[in-house]
C-alpha positions, 0 to 999 in steps of 0.5 A: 583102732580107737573106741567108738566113745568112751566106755559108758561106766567111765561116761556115767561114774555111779556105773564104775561103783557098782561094778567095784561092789560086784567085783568085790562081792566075787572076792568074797566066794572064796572061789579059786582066783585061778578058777574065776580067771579062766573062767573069764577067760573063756567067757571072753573067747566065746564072746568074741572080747578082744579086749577082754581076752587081752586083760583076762590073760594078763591077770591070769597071768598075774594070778599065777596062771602059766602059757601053756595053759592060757593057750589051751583054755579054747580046748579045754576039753581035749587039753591035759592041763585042767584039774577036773573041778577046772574043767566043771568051772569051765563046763559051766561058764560055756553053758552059762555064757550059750544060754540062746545056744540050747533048747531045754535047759541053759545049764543041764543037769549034768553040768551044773550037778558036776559043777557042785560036786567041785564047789560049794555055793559060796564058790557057785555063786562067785564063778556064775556072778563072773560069767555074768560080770564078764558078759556084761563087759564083754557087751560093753567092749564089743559095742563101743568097740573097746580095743585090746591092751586099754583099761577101764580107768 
């Protein structure tokens, strides 16, 4: 399978320098590097991003993440093998990532209080930047239909 074109942040390179700042900035949260890799794993599997799913496991993998527990982030909720600010991170990104989803409020109360009883807002900030990132890319990637296993760059 080949993309449609080449990925428009490669076609139009001041793109690519803002996505480098955005990632940069998502460093800078101070967020657990294990927490934003599932993060953006799940957001990946909701959205249907092979390519996404592909690279998010790999660096989750680099990251230190094990297969027992990238096999279970689609069931994250009956799986053993979060920690409970793992599976607030988690809450909140599926949430986030489902806003057409809900009537009433995106993100309720309750997901978002349990959210910040785990992090604060430096790290708040980093994991709905990450969701945000990774929809973005998840939107490129189905589009041009990006397939798994290629790298922007």
């Amino acid at each position: 399978m080949n993309a449609r074109m080449k990925n428009p942040a490669l076609v139009l390179p001041d793109a690519m320098k803002g996505i480098q700042s955005l990632m940069s900035a998502i460093r800078q949260g101070d967020a657990p590097q294990q927490v934003l890799e599932l993060v953006h794993l799940r957001t990946s599997q909701i959205n249907g991003c092979s390519a996404c799913v592909y690279g998010g496991i790999a660096s989750a993998k680099k990251a230190g993440e094990t297969d027992e527990r990238l096999h279970h982030v689609a069931a994250w909720r009956e799986a053993p093998f979060f920690s409970d600010a793992e599976r607030a991170a988690l809450a909140l990104a599926e949430a986030t990532a489902r806003i057409a989803d809900r009537s009433g409020k995106a993100v309720p109360d309750e997901i978002w209080d349990e959210a910040a009883d785990h992090f604060d807002e430096k790290q708040l900030s980093a994991i709905i930047l990450m969701v945000a990132t990774t929809n973005f890319f998840n939107r490129i990637n189905t589009t041009i239909e990006e397939p798994a296993g290629t790298t922007w760059g």
